[in-house]
C-alpha positions as CSV (number, residue, x, y, z in Angstrom):
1,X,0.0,0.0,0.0
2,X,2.8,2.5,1.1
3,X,4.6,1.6,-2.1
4,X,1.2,2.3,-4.3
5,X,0.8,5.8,-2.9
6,X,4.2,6.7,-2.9
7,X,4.1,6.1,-6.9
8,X,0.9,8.0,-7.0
9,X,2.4,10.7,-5.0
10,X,5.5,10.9,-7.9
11,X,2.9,10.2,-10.9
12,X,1.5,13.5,-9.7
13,X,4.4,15.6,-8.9
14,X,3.8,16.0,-5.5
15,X,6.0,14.8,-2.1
16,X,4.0,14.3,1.2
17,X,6.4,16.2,3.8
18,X,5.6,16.0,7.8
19,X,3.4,19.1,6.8
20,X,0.9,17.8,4.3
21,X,1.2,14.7,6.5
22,X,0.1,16.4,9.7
23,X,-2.8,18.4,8.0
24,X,-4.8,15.4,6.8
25,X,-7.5,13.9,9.4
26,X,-7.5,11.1,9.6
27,X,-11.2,9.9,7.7
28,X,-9.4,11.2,4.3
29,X,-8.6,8.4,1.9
30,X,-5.2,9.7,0.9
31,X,-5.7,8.4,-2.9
32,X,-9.3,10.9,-2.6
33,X,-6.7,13.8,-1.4
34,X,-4.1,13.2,-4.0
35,X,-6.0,12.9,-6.8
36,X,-7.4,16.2,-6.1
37,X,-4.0,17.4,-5.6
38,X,-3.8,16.2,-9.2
39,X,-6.8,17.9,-10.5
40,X,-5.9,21.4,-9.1
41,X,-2.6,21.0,-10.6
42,X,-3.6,20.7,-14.4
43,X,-6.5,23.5,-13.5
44,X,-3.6,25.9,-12.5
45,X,-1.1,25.1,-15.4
46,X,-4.4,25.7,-17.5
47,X,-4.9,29.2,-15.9
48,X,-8.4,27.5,-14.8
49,X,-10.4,30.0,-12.1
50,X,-13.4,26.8,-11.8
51,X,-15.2,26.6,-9.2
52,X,-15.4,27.2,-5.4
53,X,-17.3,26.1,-2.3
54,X,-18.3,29.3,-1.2
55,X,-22.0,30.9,-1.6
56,X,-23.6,34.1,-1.6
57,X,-26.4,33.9,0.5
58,X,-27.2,37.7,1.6
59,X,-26.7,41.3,0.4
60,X,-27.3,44.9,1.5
61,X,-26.3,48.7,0.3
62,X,-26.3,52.3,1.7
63,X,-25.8,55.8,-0.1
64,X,-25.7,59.0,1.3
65,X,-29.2,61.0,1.8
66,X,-27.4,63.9,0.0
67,X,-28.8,64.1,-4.1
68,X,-27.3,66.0,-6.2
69,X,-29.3,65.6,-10.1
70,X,-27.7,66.3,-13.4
71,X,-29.8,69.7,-13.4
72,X,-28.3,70.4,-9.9
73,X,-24.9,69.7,-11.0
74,X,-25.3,72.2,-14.4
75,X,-25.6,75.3,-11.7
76,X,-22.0,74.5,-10.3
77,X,-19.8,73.2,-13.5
78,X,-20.9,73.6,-17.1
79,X,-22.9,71.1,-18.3
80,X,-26.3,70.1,-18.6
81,X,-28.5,67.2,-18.2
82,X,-28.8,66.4,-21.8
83,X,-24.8,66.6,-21.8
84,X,-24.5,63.9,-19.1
85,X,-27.4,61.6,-20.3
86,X,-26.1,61.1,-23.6
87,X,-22.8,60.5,-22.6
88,X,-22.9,58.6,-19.1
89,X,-26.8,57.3,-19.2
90,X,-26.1,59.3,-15.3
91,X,-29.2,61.5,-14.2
92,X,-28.1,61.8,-10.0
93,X,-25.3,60.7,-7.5
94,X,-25.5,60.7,-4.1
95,X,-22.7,62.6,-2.2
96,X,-21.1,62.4,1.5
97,X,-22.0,65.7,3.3
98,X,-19.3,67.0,6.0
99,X,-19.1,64.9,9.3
100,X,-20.6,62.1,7.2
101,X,-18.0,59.0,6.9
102,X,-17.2,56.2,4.3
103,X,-17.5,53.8,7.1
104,X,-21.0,55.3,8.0
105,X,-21.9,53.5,4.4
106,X,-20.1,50.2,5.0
107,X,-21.5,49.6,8.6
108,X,-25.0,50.1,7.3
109,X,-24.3,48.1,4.2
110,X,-23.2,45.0,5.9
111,X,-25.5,45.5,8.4
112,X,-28.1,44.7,6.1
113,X,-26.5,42.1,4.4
114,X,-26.4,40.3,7.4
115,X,-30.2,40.9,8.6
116,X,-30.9,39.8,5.1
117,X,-28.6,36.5,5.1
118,X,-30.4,36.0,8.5
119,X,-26.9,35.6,9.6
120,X,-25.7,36.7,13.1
121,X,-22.5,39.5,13.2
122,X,-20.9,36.9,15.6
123,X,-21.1,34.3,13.1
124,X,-18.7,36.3,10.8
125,X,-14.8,35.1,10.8
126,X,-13.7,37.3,7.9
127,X,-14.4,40.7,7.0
128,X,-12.7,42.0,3.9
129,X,-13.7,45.7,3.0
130,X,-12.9,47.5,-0.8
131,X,-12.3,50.5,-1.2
132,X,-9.7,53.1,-2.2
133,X,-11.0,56.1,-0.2
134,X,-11.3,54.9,3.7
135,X,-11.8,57.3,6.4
136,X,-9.0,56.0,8.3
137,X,-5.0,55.5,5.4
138,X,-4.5,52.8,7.6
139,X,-8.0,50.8,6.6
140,X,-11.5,51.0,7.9
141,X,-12.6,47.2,8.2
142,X,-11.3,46.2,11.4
143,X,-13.5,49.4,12.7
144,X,-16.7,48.5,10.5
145,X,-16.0,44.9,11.6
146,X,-16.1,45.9,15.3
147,X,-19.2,48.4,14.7
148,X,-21.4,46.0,12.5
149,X,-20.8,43.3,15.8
150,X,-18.1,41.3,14.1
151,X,-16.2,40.5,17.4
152,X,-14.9,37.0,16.3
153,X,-13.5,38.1,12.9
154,X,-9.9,39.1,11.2
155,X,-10.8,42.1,9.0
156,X,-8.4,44.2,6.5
157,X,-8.6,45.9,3.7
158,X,-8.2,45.3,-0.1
159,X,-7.3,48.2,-2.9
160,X,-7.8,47.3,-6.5
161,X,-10.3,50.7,-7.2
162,X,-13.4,49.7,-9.6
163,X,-12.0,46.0,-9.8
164,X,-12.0,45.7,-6.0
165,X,-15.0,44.4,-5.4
166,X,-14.6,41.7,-7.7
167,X,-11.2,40.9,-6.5
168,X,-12.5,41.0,-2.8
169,X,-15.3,38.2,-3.3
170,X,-12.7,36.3,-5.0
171,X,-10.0,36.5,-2.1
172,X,-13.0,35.6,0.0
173,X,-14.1,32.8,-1.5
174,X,-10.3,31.4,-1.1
175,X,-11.1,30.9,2.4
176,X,-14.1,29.4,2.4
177,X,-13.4,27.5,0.1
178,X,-10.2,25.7,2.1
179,X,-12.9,25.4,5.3
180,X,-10.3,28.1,6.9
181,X,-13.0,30.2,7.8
182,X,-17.0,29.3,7.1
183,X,-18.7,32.8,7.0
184,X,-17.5,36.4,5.4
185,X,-19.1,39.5,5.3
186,X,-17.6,41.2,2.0
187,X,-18.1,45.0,1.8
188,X,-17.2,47.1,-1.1
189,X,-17.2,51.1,-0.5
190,X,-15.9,54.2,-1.7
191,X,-16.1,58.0,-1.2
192,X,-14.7,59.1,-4.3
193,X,-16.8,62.4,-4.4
194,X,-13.8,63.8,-1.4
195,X,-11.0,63.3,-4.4
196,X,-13.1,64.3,-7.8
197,X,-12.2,68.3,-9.5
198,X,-15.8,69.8,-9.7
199,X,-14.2,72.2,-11.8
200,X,-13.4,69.2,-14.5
201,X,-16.7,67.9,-15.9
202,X,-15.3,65.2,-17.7
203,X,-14.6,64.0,-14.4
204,X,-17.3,65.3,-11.7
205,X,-20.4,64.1,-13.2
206,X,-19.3,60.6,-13.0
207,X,-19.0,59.7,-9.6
208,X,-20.6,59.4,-6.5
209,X,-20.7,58.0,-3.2
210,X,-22.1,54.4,-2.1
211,X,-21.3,50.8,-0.8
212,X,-22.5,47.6,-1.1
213,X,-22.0,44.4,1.0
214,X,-22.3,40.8,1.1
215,X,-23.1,37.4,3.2
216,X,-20.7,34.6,1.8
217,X,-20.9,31.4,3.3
218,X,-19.0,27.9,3.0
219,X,-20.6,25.4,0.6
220,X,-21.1,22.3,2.6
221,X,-20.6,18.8,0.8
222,X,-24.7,18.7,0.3
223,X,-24.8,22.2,-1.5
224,X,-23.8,23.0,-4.8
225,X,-21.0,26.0,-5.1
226,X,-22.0,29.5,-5.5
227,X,-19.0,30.9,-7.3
228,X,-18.8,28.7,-10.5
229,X,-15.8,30.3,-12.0
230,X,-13.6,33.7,-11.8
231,X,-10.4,35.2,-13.1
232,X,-8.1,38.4,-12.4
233,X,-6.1,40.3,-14.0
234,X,-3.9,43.8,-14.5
235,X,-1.7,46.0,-16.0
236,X,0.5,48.7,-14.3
237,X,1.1,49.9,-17.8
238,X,-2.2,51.9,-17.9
239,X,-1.9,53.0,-14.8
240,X,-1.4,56.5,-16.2
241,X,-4.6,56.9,-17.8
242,X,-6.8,56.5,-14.5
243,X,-5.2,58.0,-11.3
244,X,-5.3,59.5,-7.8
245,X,-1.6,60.1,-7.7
246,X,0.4,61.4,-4.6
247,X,1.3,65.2,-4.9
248,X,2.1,66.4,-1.3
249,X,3.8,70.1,-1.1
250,X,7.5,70.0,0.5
251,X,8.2,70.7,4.2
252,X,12.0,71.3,5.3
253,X,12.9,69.7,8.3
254,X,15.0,72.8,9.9
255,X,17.5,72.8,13.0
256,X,16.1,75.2,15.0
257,X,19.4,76.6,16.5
258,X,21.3,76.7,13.5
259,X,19.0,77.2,10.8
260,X,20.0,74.5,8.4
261,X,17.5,72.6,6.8
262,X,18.5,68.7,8.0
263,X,15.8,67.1,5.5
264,X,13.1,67.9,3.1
265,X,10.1,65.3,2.9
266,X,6.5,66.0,1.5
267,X,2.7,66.4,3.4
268,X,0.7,64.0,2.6
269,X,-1.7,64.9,-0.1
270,X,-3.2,63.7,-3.1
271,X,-4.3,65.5,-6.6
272,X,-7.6,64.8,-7.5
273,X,-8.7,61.8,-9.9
274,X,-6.9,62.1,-13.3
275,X,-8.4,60.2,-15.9
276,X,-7.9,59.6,-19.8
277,X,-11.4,59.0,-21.2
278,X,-11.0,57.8,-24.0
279,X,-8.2,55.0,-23.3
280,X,-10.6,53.7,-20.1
281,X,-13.2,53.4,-22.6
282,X,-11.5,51.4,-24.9
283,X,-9.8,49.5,-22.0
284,X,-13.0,48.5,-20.6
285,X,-14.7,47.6,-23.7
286,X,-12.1,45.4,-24.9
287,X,-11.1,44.0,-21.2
288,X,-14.0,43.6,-19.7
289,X,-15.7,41.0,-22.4
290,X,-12.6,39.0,-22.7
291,X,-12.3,38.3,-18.8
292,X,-15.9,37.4,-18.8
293,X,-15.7,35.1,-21.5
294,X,-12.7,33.3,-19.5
295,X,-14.9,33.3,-16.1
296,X,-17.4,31.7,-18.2
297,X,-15.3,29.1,-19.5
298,X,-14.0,28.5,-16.4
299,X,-17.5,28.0,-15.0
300,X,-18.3,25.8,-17.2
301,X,-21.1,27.5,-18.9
302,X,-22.3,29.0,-21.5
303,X,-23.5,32.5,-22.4
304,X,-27.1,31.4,-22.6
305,X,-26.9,30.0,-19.2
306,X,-26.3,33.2,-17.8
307,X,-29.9,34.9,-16.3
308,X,-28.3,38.1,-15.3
309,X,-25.0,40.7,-16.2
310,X,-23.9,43.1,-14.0
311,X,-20.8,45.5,-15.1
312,X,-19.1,47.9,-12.8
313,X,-21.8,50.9,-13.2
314,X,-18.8,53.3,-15.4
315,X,-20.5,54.0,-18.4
316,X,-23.8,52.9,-19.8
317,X,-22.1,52.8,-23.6
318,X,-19.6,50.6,-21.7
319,X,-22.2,48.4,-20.2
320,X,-24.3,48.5,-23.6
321,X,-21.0,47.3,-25.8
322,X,-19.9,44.7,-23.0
323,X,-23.2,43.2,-23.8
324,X,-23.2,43.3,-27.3
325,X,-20.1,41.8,-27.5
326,X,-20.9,38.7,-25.1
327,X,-24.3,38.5,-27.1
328,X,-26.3,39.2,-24.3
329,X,-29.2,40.9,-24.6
330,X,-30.1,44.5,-22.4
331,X,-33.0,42.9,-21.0
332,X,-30.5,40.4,-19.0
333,X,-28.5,43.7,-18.4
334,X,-28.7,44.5,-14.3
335,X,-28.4,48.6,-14.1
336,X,-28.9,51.3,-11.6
337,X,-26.1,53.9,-12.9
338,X,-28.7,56.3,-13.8
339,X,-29.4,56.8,-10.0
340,X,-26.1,56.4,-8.0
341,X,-23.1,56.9,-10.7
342,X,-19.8,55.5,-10.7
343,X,-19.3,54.1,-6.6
344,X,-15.9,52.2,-7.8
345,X,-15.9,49.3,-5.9
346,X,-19.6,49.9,-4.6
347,X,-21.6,49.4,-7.5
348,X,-21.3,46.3,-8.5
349,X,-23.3,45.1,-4.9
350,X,-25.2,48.5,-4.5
351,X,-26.7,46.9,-8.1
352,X,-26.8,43.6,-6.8
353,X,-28.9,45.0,-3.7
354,X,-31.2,46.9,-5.7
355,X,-32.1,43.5,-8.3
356,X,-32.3,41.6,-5.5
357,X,-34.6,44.2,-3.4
358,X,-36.6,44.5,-6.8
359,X,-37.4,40.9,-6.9
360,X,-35.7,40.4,-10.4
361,X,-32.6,38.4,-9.3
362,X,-34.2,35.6,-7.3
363,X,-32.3,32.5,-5.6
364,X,-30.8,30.3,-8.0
365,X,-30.0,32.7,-10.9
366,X,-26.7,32.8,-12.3
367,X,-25.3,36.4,-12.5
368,X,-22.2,37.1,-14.5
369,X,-20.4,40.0,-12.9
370,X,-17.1,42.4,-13.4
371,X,-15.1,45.0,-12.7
372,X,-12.7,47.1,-14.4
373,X,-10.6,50.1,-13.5
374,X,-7.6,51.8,-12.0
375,X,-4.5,49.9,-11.7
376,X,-5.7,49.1,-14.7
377,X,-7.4,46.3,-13.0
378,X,-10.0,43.5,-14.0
379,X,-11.8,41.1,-12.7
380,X,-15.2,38.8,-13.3
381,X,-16.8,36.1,-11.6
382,X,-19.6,33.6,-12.4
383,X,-21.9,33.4,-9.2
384,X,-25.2,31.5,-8.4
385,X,-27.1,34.0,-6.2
386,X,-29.0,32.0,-3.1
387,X,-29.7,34.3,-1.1
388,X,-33.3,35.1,0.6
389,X,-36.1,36.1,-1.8
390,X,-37.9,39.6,-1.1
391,X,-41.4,39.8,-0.9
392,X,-42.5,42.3,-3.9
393,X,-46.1,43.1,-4.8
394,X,-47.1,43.0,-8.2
395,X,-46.3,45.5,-10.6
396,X,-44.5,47.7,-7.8
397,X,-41.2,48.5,-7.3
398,X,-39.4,48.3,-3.6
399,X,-37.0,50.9,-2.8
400,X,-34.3,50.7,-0.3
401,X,-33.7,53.4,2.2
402,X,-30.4,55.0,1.2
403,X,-30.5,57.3,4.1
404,X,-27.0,57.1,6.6
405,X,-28.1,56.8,10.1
């Protein structure tokens, strides 16, 4: 027998060390483990993002109270609705008003992902927040962790801008899907209204303030996996066309009793968002198709299996090519740009929240989703939504409450 496994072990490329020996339990067959050792081998020298035992099971969003419409927006910078509409398929955003916080957004966000997920905040062993404009340099999850009642979890932050999201849910899923942890809140957030030029219309009419969370829970070995298939990817290259680059003015570091300057070093600052229109566009229409066609494909799907799409909420010409590419058709198209804008790494739940809240993503669809953005950054994932169905009366809409407490 020892002799059998140990030429399985070599057929496969792969030596059982006092480790690996250690962190088997004992029920495992070790030909079941190795085997699968095999399998994840060829998936990874494949580039293969299949599938993974974690679920979403619950979801929740908050945007600020503060509206500012496209009509609003024409008395401070010029443009005009018209202008916007046609160019964005933006009519409002909602904006952060002073003494208002980013983390205000994500605690209400996740709080309602977890009342939704019936899920208690002490059940929670991982809380992962995106965003690229926290309240606090130094991250904001451990603090909406401890606020939102999540005393048992390790919390941090992850930066990947529009993409984050995407690339948060897929970090996630990592865990549950090794059993290391069973239940994760993901929240994606940003604030990006405190780093836009509302001088620069090409700029200030896109973006707003929002976040959006999620319930994700372990697949157990009765239930079928929520995420069916993902993949990541970047480019520092482009990194010049979409920015929020460090610009802090010089300070001299001066001996007082002599007068000489001993160093120089900068404040910290930033310049607000810098962005190259046109190359994002034709970044994200040429990106974003081709990473969903390999999250498809490593779903296992096809295109016609997909009941819902949901794009990062950029651009509604983006969203409307994406979708012509992939041969999907609008109706199938998940939207809620014209209300809340560009959130970067909120929209993609914000949206998700909204469809769910609206009764037209219902448990059991399969949502295709991705993100795309500053870094340059992309990422999709194939996902089969189980969370809790929302009562909705015929032929009327529900609407979420968007007000911060």
């Amino acid at each position: 027998m020892a002799v059998a496994l140990f030429t399985l072990f070599a057929a496969v490329g792969w030596s059982p060390s006092p480790l690996h020996r250690r962190s088997v339990p004992t029920h495992v067959d070790p030909s079941t483990l190795v085997l699968r050792r095999g399998a994840s081998a060829v998936m990874h020298e494949r580039g293969i993002r299949g599938a993974l035992r974690a679920r979403l099971v619950g979801v929740g969003s908050a945007a600020p109270e503060q509206r500012v419409d496209n009509h609003q927006l024409a008395r401070v910078v010029d443009t005009s609705d018209d202008w916007i509409v046609q160019r964005t398929g933006i009519s409002a955003r909602h904006l952060l008003a002073p003494g208002e916080g980013l983390a205000d957004l994500g605690i209400a966000a996740a709080t309602k992902a977890l009342q939704h997920a019936q899920v208690e905040a002490e059940e929670v062993e991982l809380v992962i927040l995106a965003s690229s404009s926290p309240d606090d340099m130094f991250g904001d999850a451990a603090h909406i962790a401890k606020e939102v009642g999540c005393k048992n979890a390790a919390a941090f932050d992850l930066t990947a801008a529009c993409s984050g999201f995407m690339f948060a849910v897929a970090t996630a899923a990592q865990f549950l899907h090794t059993g290391h942890h069973r239940t994760a809140l993901v929240v994606g957030a940003d604030a990006l209204s405190r780093w836009v030029d509302w001088s620069d219309r090409n700029t200030c009419v896109l973006f707003g303030d929002g976040a959006g969370a999620v319930v994700m829970k372990t697949a157990e070995a009765h239930q079928r996996p929520g995420v069916l298939g993902y993949e990541m990817r970047s480019d520092g290259a482009g990194r010049k066309n979409l920015n929020l680059g460090y610009q802090g003015p010089s300070v001299h570091l001066t001996d007082e009793a002599e007068g000489e300057v001993v160093a120089e070093v900068t404040k910290g600052e930033y310049q607000p968002i810098g962005m190259n229109g046109k190359k994002v566009y034709q970044f994200a229409t040429s990106k974003a198709p081709q990473v969903l066609r390999e999250a498809i494909d490593a779903a296992g799907v096809k295109v016609e299996d997909i009941d819902w799409l949901l794009l990062h909420q950029a651009n509604i010409r983006i969203i409307e090519i994406v979708a012509e590419k992939l041969g999907i058709p609008m109706s199938k198209v998940l939207t809620n740009l014209e209300e809340h804008g560009n959130t970067s790494a909120g929209t993609i739940p914000l949206c998700l929240d909204d469809a769910v809240k609206q009764g037209r993503v219902r448990n059991g669809d399969v949502v295709a989703m991705a993100g795309f953005g500053a870094g340059l950054s992309w990422g999709a994932a194939v996902v089969r939504w189980e969370g809790p169905e929302v009562e909705v009366e015929s032929g009327q809409e529900v609407e979420e409450a968007v007000a911060v407490d």
